[in-house]
Structure formats: structure tokens, C-alpha cells
C-alpha positions in Angstrom: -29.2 131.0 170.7 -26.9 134.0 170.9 -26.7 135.6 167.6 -23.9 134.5 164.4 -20.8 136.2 165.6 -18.1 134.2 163.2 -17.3 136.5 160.2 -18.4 136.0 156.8 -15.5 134.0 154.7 -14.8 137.6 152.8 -15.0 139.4 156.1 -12.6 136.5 157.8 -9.9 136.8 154.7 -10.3 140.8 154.9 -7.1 140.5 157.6 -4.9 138.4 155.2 -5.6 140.9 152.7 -4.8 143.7 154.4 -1.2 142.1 155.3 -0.5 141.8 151.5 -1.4 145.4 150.6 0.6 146.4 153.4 4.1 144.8 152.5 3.5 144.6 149.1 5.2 148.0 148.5 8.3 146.4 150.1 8.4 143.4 147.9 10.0 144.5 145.5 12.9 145.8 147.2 12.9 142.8 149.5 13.0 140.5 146.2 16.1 142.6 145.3 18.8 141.5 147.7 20.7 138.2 147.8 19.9 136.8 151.3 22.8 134.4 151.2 25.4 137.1 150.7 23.6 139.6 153.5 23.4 136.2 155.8 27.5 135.1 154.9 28.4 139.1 155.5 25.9 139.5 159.2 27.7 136.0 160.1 24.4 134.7 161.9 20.9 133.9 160.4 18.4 135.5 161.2 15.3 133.1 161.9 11.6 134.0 162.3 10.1 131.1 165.0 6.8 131.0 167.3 6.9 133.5 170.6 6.7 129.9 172.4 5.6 126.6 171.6 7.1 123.6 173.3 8.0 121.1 170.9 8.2 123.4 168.2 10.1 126.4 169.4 10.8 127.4 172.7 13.2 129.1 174.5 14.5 127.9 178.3 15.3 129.8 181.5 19.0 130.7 180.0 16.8 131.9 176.8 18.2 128.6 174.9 15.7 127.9 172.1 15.0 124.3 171.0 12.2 122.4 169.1 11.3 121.0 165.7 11.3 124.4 164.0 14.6 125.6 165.5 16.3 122.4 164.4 15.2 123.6 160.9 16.8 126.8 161.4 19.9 125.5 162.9 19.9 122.7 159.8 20.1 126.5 157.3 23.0 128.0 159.3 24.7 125.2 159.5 24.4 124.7 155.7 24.9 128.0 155.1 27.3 129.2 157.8 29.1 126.1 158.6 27.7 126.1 162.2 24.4 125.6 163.8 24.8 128.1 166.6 24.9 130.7 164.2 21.2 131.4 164.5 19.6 134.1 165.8 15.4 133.5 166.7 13.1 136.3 166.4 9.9 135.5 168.0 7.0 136.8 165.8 3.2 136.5 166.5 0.6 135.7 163.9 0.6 138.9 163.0 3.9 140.1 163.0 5.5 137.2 161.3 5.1 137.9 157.4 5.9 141.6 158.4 9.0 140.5 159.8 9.8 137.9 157.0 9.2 140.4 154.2 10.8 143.6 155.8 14.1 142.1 156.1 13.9 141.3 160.0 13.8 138.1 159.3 15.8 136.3 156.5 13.5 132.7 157.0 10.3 132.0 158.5 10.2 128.9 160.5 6.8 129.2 162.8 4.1 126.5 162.0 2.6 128.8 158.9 0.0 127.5 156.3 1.0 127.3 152.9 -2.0 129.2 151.2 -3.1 130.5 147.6 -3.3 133.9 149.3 0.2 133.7 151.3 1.9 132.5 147.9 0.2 134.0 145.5 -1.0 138.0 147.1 1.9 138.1 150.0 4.4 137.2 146.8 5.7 134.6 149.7 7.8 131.5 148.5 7.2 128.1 150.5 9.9 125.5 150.2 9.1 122.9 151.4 6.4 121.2 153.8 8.2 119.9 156.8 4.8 119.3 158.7 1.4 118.1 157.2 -1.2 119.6 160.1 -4.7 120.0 160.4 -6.9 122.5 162.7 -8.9 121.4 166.0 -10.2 122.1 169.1 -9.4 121.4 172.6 -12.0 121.9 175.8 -12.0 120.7 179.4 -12.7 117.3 180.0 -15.4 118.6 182.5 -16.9 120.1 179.7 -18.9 116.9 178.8 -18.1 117.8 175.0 -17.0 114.7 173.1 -17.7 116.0 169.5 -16.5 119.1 167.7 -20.4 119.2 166.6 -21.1 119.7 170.4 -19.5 123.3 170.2 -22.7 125.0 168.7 -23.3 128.3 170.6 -20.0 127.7 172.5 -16.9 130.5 172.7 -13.8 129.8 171.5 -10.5 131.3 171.4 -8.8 131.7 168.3 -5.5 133.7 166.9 -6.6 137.0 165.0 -5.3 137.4 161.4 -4.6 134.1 160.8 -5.7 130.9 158.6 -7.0 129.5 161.6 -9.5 132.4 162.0 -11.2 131.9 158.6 -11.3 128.1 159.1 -13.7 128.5 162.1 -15.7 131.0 160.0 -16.1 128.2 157.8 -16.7 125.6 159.2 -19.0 126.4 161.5 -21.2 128.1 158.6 -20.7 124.9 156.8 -22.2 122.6 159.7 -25.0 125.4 160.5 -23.0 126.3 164.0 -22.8 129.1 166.0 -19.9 130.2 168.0 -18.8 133.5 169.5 -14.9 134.7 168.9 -12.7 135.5 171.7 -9.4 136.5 169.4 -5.7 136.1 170.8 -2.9 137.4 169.4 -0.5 134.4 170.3 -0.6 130.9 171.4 0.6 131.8 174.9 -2.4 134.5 175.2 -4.7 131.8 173.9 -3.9 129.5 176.7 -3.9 132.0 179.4 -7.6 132.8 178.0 -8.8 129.1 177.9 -7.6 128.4 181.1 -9.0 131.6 182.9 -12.1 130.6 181.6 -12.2 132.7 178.8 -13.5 130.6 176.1 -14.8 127.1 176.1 -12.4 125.7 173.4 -9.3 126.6 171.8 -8.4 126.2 168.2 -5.6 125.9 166.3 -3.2 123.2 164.1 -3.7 120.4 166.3 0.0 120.1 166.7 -0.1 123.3 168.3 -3.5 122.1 170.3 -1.0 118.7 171.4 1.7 121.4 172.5 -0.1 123.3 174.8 -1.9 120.6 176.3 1.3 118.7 177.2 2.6 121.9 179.3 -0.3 122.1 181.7 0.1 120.8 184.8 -2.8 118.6 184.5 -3.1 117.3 180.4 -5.5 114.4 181.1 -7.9 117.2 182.3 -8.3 118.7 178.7 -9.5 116.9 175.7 -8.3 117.2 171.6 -11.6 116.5 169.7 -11.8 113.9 167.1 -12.6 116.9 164.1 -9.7 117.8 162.3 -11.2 120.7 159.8 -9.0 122.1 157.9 -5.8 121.3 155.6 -2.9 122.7 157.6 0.7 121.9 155.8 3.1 123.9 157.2 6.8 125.0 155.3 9.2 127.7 156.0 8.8 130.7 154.0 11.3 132.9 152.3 10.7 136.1 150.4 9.7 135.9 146.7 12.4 136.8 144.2 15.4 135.4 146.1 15.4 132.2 143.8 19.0 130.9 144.8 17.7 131.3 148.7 14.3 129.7 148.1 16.8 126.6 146.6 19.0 126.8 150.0 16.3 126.6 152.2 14.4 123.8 150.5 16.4 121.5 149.7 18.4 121.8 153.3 14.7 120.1 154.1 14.6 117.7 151.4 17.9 116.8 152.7 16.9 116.1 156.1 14.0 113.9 155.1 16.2 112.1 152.4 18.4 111.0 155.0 15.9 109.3 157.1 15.2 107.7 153.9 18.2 106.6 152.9 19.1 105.7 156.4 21.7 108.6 157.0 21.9 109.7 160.9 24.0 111.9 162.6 25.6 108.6 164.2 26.7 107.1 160.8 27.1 110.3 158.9 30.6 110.1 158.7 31.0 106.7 157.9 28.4 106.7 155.2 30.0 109.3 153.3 32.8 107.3 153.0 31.5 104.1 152.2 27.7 104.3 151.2 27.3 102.7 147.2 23.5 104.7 147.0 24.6 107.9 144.2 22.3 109.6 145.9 23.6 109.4 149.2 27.0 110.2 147.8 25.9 113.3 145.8 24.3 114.5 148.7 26.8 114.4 151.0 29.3 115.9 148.8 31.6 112.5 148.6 30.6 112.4 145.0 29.3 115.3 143.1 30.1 118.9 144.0 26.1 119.5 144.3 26.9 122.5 146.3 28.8 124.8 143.7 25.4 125.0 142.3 23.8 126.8 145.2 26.7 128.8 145.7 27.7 126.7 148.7 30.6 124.2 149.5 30.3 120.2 149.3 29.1 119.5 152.7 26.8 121.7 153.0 23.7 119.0 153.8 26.2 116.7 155.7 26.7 119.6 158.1 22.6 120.5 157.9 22.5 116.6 158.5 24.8 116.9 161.5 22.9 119.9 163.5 20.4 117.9 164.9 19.8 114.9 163.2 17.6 113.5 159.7 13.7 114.4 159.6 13.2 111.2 161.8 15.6 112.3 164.1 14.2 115.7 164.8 10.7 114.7 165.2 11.5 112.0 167.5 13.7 114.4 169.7 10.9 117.1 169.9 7.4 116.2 169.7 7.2 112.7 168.3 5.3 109.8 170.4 8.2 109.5 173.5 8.0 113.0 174.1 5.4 114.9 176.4 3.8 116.3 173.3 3.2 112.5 171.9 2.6 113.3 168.5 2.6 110.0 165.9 4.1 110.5 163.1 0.6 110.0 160.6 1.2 111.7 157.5 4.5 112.9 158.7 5.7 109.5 158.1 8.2 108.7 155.0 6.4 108.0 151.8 7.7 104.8 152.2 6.1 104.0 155.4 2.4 105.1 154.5 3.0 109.0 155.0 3.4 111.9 152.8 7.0 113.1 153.5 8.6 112.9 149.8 12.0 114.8 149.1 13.3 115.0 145.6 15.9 113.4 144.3 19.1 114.1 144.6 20.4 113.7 141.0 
């Protein structure tokens, strides 16, 4: 047995803390500008989204982005701007994404981050909404002959540095009396080019991520997500603390996305249901009733237009990693509240 390499939980959150300490000087004067004004005056929003993650945000060979994050950003700007295209993605790491977020780089984070104490509370980070409720694995080679999460004792395994992620492995494996040896990554695309050069026996992360990476291999059947899911991973896109009136933008653009798959609002039958739909809910939110907007310092269609980018929650999940996509991912406790799941958006009233 090779000796305990996984860091003790304090030596594990040590990165995270160093993060806050180092932007918390710029807080304040982050907290002090009003991102909705700087976004309307640039004339394109500037999004924070994963280096590259298919399903979730990617960019093509014409350096197109797409996935279920970018349709998130696209949903803002369109709110916000009045057009969906008026987006530009800044690809952060693990690392460099809270940097960029509270430095003014970025004016929303939309890259499958954890909503934490730390993050929310030491960061001074505000998460609107959860738009993804994720949990951490571990994928190996099928040739492997491991079946079992449990099976990993004395095994390497890749993992992002500075992350979440990084401390759940600490944990977990101290919790089951594991050992494991760290081979740190500073991206998801480094991560796979370690596991498949042999680098590490597993890779971790959400297992979204783990289902995203598996599907771009040339040969997915070969590798294996484990059973274990470890951790509790909700993910929500994060705006600076202090900017109240963008916090509100931002969240409920996403509670108006999953309150249209609710209510039964597409982008096919947008336009007629704002017309003719009885629900006051549907008609507040789409501005045919109520000028909800005004509040937020926004028109009356802002969240019909947000609506109209790429589609409700349902919608956007189908179209990017839900079960008829090479990513296959079911919608579990993504599902409406109504169907069994966890998605909930207030009300509209």
C-alpha cells in the first residue's frame, strides 16, 4: 500500500481559501458598479463558460459556442440586450473562473460551478439560481475490471486542482478508509488527455461532466461511470455580490426558463400564448399582462425574448445533453417538480 497522498479536508480547502483572500480586496469595488448599465453601454455580455465541455459549452471549428450553459448566457443577453448573439464567452479554468467573474472580466459565470458555504459566504459570490442538480464520480476503463467506486483503493486518479471536486475526493476516500494518489489537472480537457495517456486510473468530476467526456471519445462503451455518486454538486451561475438588481436579472431569466416548461410555454407557441394564454402567471411573465419588467429596470418582454433564444429549461436540456443526445443524460432530479425532480422556479406574482 503506497502511502496517504489525498490531503487533509483543511489542507484540501486551503486552495479555496486562498482564492477568497486574493479577490477579496476587489470586492468591494466590484460590488460597486451596476453590471446592467456597464453591459447596455459595452452592447455585448460578457459570459464566463467551461474552456470546453460538449453538451455544456463548447465551441466548433468556426469557434461557434453552443451547449446548456451557453443557452443560459444567450437566454441573459437576450433579456438584457434584446438579442442572443450579443454574447461574448470567456473560457475560464477552475481556477481562473472566480478571478475572472470577480475582476470584472466576466459580468456572469456560467461554467458547471458548485454553490458552496465558502463560494457564497468567503468569495462574497451571489448564486441565482440552480439550473443543474449534479453529483461527483468517477469514470475508469472498462478493461480495468473495476465495477465499484470502493474498488479504487490505492488507485490514481485525476482530478481538477483548486476546486470542490478536489476536497470531495479528500473526503471521501478518508471517510471509506481509501487510499488514492492525486494526479491534478487544471481543466477538463487536460484531465482527459491524462486519463487516456494512461496517466491515472480514474477520473473525477460532476458526473455530468464525467457523461461529457465520455461521449466525445471515439470509443465510449470502452469506459465506465461508476455507480457512486459522492458528493452534492448543484450548480447555478454566479454573479458578483453587491450587484442586487443583476443578481435579480440573472435569476429570474432562469426561473423563467424553467417556469415555461412548466406552464407549457415553448419557443413554438410563445407567441401565441402571449396572446391568448388565461394562466396570470403566464401572462405576467410574458409581459402581456403586468409590466414585470419595469421592476428590474428592463422592458416587458424581457423573459419572452430569454424564452425565445433557445427554448424553455425542457427545451435546452433536451437540445444539449438530455437522453437523445450523445451525452444521454436523463433528466433525474433535473426534472420539473411536478414530474418527481427538483427544478422549482418561483412564482411569477
Amino acid at each position: 500500500m503506497r502511502d496517504k497522498l489525498f490531503p487533509a479536508p483543511a489542507a484540501a480547502m486551503a486552495p479555496l481559501m486562498a482564492v477568497a483572500l486574493a479577490i477579496g480586496p476587489a470586492a468591494a469595488v466590484a460590488a460597486d458598479g451596476d453590471t446592467l448599465a456597464q453591459v447596455r453601454e459595452r452592447g455585448v455580455l460578457n459570459c464566463g463558460v467551461n474552456t470546453g465541455l460538449v453538451g455544456f459549452a463548447a465551441p466548433d471549428a468556426n469557434g461557434n459556442w453552443s451547449g446548456f450553459d451557453v443557452a443560459i448566457c444567450k437566454a441573459v443577453a437576450a433579456a438584457v440586450l434584446g438579442d442572443p448573439s450579443k454574447v461574448k464567452y470567456v473560457p475560464t479554468t477552475g481556477q481562473s473562473r472566480f478571478v475572472a467573474l470577480e475582476s470584472g472580466d466576466v459580468d456572469l459565470l456560467a461554467r458547471n460551478s458548485t454553490w458552496t458555504f465558502q463560494r457564497d459566504i468567503a468569495m462574497k459570490f451571489d448564486f441565482t439560481a440552480v439550473n443543474y442538480y449534479d453529483g461527483q464520480g468517477f469514470m475508469v476503463r472498462k478493461e480495468l475490471g473495476v465495477t465499484s467506486a470502493m474498488d479504487l483503493d490505492d488507485k490514481t486518479i485525476c482530478v481538477q486542482s483548486d476546486t470542490s471536486t478536489e476536497m470531495n475526493l479528500a473526503d471521501w476516500f478518508r471517510a471509506n478508509n481509501l487510499t488514492y494518489q492525486a494526479v491534478q489537472v487544471d481543466s477538463n480537457s487536460e484531465g482527459e488527455q491524462q486519463y487516456m495517456a494512461g496517466a491515472c486510473d480514474a477520473y473525477t468530476t460532476d458526473a455530468s461532466g464525467l457523461a461529457a467526456t465520455r461521449a466525445a471519445f471515439a470509443d465510449p462503451d470502452s469506459h465506465v461511470i461508476l455507480p457512486e455518486i459522492i458528493s452534492k454538486e448543484p450548480l447555478a451561475p454566479a454573479v458578483r455580490h453587491g450587484d442586487d438588481n443583476w443578481g435579480d436579472i440573472v435569476r429570474w431569466t432562469i426561473f423563467a426558463l424553467i417556469s415555461a416548461e412548466e406552464y407549457g410555454v415553448t419557443s413554438a407557441n410563445l407567441e401565441e400564448l402571449s396572446k391568448s394564454s388565461n394562466n396570470p402567471d403566464v401572462q405576467r411573465m410574458l409581459g402581456s399582462a403586468e409590466d414585470y419588467g419595469a421592476m428590474l429596470g428592463l422592458d416587458r418582454e424581457w423573459a419572452k425574448r430569454a424564452i425565445a433564444a433557445s427554448g424553455n429549461y425542457g427545451e435546452i436540456f433536451a437540445a444539449n445533453i438530455g437522453e437523445q443526445t450523445p451525452i444521454g443524460l436523463p433528466r433525474g432530479l433535473n426534472a420539473l417538480w411536478t414530474q418527481g425532480g427538483l427544478m422549482y422556479a418561483m412564482p411569477f406574482r
